[in-house]
C-alpha positions in Angstrom: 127.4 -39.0 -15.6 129.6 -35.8 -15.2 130.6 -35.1 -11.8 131.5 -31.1 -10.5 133.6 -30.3 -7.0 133.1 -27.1 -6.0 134.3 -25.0 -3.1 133.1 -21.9 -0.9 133.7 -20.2 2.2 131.2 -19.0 4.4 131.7 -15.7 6.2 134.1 -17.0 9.2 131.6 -16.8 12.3 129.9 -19.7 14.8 126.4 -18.1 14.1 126.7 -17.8 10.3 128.1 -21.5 9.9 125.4 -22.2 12.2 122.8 -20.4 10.3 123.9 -22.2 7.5 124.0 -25.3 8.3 119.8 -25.0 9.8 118.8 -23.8 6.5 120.1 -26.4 4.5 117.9 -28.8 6.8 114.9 -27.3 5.5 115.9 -26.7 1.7 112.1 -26.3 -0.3 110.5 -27.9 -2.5 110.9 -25.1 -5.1 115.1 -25.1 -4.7 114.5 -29.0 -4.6 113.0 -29.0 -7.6 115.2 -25.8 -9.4 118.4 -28.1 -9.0 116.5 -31.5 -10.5 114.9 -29.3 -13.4 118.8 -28.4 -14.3 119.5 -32.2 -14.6 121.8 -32.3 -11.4 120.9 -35.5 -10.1 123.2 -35.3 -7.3 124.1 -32.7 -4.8 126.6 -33.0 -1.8 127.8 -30.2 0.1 130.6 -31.0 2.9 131.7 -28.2 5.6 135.1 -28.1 7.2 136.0 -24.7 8.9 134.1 -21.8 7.1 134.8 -23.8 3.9 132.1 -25.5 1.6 132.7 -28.3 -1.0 130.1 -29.3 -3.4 130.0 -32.4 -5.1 127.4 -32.7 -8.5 126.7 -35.6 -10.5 125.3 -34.0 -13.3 123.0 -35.8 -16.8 124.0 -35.1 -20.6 121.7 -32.2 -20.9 123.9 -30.2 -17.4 124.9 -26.6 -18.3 126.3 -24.3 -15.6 125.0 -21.0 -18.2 121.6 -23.2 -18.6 121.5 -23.5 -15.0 122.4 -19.5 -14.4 119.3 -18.4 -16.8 117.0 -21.3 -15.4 118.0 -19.2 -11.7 117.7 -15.4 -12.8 113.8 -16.5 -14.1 113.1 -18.3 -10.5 112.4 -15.9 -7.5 112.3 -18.5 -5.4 116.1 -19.1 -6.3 116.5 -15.9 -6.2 115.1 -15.4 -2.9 117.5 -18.3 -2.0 120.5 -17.2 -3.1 119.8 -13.9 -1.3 119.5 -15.6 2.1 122.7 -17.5 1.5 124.5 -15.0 -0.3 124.8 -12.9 3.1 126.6 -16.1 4.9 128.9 -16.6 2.3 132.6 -15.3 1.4 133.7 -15.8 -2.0 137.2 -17.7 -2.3 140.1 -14.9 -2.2 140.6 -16.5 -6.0 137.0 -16.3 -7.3 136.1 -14.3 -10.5 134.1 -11.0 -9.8 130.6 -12.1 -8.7 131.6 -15.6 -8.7 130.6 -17.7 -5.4 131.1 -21.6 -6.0 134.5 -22.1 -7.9 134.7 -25.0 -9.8 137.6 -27.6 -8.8 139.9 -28.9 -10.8 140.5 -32.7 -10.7 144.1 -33.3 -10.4 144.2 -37.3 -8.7 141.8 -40.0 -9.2 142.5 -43.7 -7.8 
């Protein structure tokens, strides 16, 4: 099993975080389901600040691009990403249109 850390920041206000943080108590059945279809068979995210980390443990057949294409074809997800899309910030060293940045491991005990 793979495993992916990836971080975030949310925009930088009580409410958003707060907003966020409620809606990821009632994640659907449909999301649910979008990240198991997409073989991610585990799916932290930690919240420190305005900042998010992610933590995926991810099976053989885990593709980010799979994973994008499964996403544009799901208006669920798309409805989704929307919502969360207007409480988040991307990182000041994110790609164009890129949210969640991947992490690079650089110490492991």
């Amino acid at each position: 099993m793979k495993r992916y850390c990836l971080a975030l920041d949310l925009k930088d206000d009580p409410i958003i975080i707060e907003k966020y943080i409620e809606q990821h108590k009632q994640v659907s059945e449909e999301i649910i389901s979008s990240i198991q279809d997409a073989a991610i068979e585990v799916m932290d995210i930690y919240l420190t600040g305005n900042r998010l980390f992610m933590i995926m443990e991810v099976g053989e057949s885990f593709s980010f691009e799979e994973k994008a294409k499964m996403d544009e074809r799901n208006q669920k997800v798309q409805d989704w990403e929307k919502l969360m899309g207007a409480l988040q910030k991307a990182l000041p060293w994110a790609k164009p249109g890129e949210k969640w940045v991947v992490m690079e491991k650089i110490f492991s005990l």
